[in-house]
C-alpha positions as CSV (number, residue, x, y, z in Angstrom):
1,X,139.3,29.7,-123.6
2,X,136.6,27.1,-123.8
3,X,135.4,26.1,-127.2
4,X,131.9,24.9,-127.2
5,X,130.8,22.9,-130.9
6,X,126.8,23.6,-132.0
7,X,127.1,21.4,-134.9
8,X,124.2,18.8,-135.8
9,X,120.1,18.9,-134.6
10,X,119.9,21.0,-131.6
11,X,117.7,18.5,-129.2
12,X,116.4,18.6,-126.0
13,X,118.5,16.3,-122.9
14,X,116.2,13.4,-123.2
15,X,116.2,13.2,-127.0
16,X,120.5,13.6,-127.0
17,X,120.1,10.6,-124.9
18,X,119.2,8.3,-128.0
19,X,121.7,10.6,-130.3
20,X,124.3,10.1,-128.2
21,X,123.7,6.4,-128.1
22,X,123.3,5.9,-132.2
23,X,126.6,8.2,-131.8
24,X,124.9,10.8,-133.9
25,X,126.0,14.3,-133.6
26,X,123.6,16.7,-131.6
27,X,123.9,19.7,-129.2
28,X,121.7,20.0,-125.8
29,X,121.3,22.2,-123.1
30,X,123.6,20.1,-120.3
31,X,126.5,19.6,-122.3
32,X,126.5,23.2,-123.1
33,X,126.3,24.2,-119.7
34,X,128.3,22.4,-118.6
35,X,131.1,24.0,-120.7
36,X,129.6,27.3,-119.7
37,X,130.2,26.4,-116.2
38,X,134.1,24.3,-115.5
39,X,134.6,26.9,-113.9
40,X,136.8,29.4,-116.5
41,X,137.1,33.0,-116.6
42,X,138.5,33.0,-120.3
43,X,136.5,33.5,-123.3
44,X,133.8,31.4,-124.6
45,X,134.3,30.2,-128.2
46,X,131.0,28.9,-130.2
47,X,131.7,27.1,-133.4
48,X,128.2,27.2,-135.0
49,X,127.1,24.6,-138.4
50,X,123.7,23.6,-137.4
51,X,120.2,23.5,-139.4
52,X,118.7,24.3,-135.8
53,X,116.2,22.0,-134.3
54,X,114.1,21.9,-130.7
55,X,113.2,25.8,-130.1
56,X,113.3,25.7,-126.5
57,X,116.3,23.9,-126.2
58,X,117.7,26.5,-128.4
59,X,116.2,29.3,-126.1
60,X,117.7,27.7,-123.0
61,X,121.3,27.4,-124.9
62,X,120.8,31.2,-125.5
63,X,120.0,32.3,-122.1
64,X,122.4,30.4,-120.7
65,X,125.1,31.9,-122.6
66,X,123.6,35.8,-122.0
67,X,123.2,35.2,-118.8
68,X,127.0,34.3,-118.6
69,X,129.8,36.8,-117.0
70,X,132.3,35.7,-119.6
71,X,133.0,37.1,-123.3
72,X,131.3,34.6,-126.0
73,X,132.8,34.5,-129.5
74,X,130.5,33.3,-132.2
75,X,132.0,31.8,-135.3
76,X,129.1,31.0,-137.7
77,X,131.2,28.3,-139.9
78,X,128.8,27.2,-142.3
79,X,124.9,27.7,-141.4
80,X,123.5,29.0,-138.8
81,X,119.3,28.1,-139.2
82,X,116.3,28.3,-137.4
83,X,117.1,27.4,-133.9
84,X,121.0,27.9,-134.2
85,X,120.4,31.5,-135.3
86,X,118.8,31.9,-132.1
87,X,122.2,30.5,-130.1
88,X,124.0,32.9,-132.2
89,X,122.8,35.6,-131.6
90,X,123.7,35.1,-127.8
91,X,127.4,36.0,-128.5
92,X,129.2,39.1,-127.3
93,X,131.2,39.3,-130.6
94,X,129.3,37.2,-133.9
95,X,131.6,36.6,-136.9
96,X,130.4,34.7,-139.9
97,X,132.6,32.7,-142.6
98,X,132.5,34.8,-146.0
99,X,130.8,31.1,-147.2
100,X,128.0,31.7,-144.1
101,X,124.9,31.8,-144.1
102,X,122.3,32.8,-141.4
103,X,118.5,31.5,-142.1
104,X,115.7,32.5,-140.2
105,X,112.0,31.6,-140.4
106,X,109.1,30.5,-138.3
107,X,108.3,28.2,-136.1
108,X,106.7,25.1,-137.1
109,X,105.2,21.9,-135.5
110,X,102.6,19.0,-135.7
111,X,99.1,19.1,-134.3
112,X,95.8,17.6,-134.8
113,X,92.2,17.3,-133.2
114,X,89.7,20.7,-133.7
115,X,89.4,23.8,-135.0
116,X,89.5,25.0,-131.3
117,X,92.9,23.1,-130.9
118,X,94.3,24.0,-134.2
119,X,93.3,27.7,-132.9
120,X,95.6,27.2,-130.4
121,X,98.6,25.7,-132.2
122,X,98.7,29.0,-134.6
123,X,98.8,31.4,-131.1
124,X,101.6,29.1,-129.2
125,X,103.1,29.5,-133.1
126,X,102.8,33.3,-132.8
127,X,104.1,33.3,-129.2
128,X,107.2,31.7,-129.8
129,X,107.6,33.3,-133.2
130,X,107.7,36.7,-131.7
131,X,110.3,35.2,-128.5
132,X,112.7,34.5,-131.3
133,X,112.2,37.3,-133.1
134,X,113.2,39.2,-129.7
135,X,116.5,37.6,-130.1
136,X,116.9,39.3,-133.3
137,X,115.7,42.7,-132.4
138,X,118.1,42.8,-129.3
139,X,120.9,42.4,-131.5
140,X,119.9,43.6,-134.9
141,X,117.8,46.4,-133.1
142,X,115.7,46.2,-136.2
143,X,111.9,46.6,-135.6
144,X,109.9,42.8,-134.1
145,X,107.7,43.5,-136.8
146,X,110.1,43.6,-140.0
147,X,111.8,40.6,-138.3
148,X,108.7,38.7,-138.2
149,X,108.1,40.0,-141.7
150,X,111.6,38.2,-142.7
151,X,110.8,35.1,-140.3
152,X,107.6,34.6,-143.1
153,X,109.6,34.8,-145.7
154,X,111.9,32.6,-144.8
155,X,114.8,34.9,-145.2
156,X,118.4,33.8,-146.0
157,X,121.5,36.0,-145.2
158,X,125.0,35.9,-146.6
159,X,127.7,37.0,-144.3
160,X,127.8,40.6,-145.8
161,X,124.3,41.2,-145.8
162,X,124.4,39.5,-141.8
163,X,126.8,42.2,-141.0
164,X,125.0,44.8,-142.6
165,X,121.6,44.4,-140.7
166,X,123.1,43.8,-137.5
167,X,123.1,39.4,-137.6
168,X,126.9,39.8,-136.9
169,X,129.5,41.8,-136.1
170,X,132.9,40.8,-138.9
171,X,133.0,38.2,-141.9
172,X,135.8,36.1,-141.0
173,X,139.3,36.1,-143.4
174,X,138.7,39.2,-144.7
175,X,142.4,41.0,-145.8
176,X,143.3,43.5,-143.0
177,X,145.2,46.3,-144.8
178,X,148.8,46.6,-144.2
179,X,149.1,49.7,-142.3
180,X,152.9,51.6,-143.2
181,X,154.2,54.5,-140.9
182,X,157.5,54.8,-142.6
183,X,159.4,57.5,-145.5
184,X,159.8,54.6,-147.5
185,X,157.8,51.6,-148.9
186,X,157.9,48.2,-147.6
187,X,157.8,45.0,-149.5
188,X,153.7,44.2,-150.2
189,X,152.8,41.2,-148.5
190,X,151.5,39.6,-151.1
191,X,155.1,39.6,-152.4
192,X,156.6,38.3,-149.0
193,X,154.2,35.6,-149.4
194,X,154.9,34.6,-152.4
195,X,158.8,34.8,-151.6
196,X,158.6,32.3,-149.2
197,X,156.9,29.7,-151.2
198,X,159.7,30.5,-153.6
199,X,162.2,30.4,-151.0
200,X,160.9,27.1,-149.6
201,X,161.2,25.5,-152.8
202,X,164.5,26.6,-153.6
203,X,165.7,24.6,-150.3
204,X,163.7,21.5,-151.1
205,X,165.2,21.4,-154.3
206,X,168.7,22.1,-153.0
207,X,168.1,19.3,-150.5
208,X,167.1,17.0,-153.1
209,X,169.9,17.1,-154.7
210,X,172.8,13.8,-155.0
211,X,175.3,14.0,-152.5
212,X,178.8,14.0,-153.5
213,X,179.8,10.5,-155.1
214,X,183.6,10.1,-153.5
215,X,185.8,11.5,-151.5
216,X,187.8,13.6,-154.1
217,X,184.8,15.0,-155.0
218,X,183.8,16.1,-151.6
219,X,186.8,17.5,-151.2
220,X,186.3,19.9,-153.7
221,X,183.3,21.1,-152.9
222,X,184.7,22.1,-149.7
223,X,187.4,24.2,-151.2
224,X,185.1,26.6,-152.4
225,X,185.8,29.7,-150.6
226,X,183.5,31.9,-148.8
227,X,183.2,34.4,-151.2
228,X,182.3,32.1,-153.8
229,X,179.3,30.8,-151.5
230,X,178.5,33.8,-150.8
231,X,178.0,34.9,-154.4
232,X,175.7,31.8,-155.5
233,X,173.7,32.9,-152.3
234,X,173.6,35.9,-153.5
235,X,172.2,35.4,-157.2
236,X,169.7,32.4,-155.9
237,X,168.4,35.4,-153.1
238,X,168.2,38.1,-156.2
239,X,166.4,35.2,-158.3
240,X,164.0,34.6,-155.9
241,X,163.5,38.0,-155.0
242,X,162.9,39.1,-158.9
243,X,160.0,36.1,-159.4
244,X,158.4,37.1,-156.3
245,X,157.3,40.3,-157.6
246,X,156.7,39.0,-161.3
């Protein structure tokens, strides 16, 4: 399994240069790949907590990771914006924190000089809004145009509402339920759970306590019999046993 980190600005090679050398976190496209590529077979694991960053390096980080033969597991830890939602949605298998959120908007950027040249800043806008939002559709399958719809609005997803349109696949944590095939009941697990907290702090307890102070004393202690052990392990199992499902 190779795990693979997107956390901090997602930047282009040349811009991680001066990250790396403030020792700033950051992801880029050659460290990625070269995870992608050591030469595994196994599963690749993205952690994602990222407020996004460069779009194209994201785009590159996404293809890469489609255009891989392996199986890539996204775990969206915290957030996954902008440009990390983009990386995200490269993954095979997408699960999102029950405290995740996915944010997705549009592009944005600085410009300046004409009308003519802003003219073109809103079309390379509208170009590369409607690449990302291709990322979307080919996962959520929901329609370019409601995506872009949500894009303008600056849309903000939870990790249930992510699952339900389609952004990922399981919230992570949730409680599997116990599946029984028997005549009879089993102990809950919520009871076994809480039996061996109980039964971890019976032993602490019993280890805690002062050691014999002489030898006449130690020698009584091992005269008790086995049955007599046996009983006080009995009644401290039946204590234990009777808070656990209080």
């Amino acid at each position: 399994m190779t795990v693979i980190d997107i956390k901090g600005p997602v930047v282009d090679d040349q811009t991680a240069l001066m990250y790396n050398w403030l020792d700033l976190t950051c992801v880029n496209p050659s460290d990625v790949c070269k995870k992608v590529q050591d030469g595994s077979t196994d599963d690749i694991v993205l952690n994602i907590a990222s407020n996004g960053g460069d779009v194209f390096a994201a785009s590159e980080i996404y293809t890469m990771l489609r255009d891989s033969d392996r199986n890539v597991v996204v775990n969206i830890q915290g957030l996954a914006a902008s440009a990390a939602s983009v990386i995200a949605m490269a993954g095979d298998q997408v699960n999102i924190s029950p405290t995740g959120q996915i944010m997705i908007h549009q592009a944005s950027t600085m410009a300046d000089g004409n009308k003519d040249d802003m003219a073109k800043t809103i079309n390379a806008l509208q170009g590369i809004d409607e690449s990302i939002a291709s990322a979307y559709e080919q996962r959520t399958g929901i329609d370019q145009g409601q995506l872009l719809n949500m894009m303008s609005n600056e849309t903000w997803l939870g990790a249930k509402e992510a699952v339900d349109k389609g952004f990922a696949d399981k919230v992570m944590f949730q409680d599997t339920p116990q599946l029984v095939n028997a005549t009879a009941g089993i102990i809950p697990k919520s009871v076994v759970e809480k039996f061996l907290n109980l039964k971890a702090k019976a032993e602490l307890e019993e280890r805690e306590e002062k050691p014999a102070s002489d030898k006449t004393e130690k020698s009584k202690i091992e005269e008790v019999t086995n049955e007599s052990r046996l009983t006080d392990l009995r009644n401290q199992k039946a204590a234990i046993l009777l808070q656990s499902f209080n």
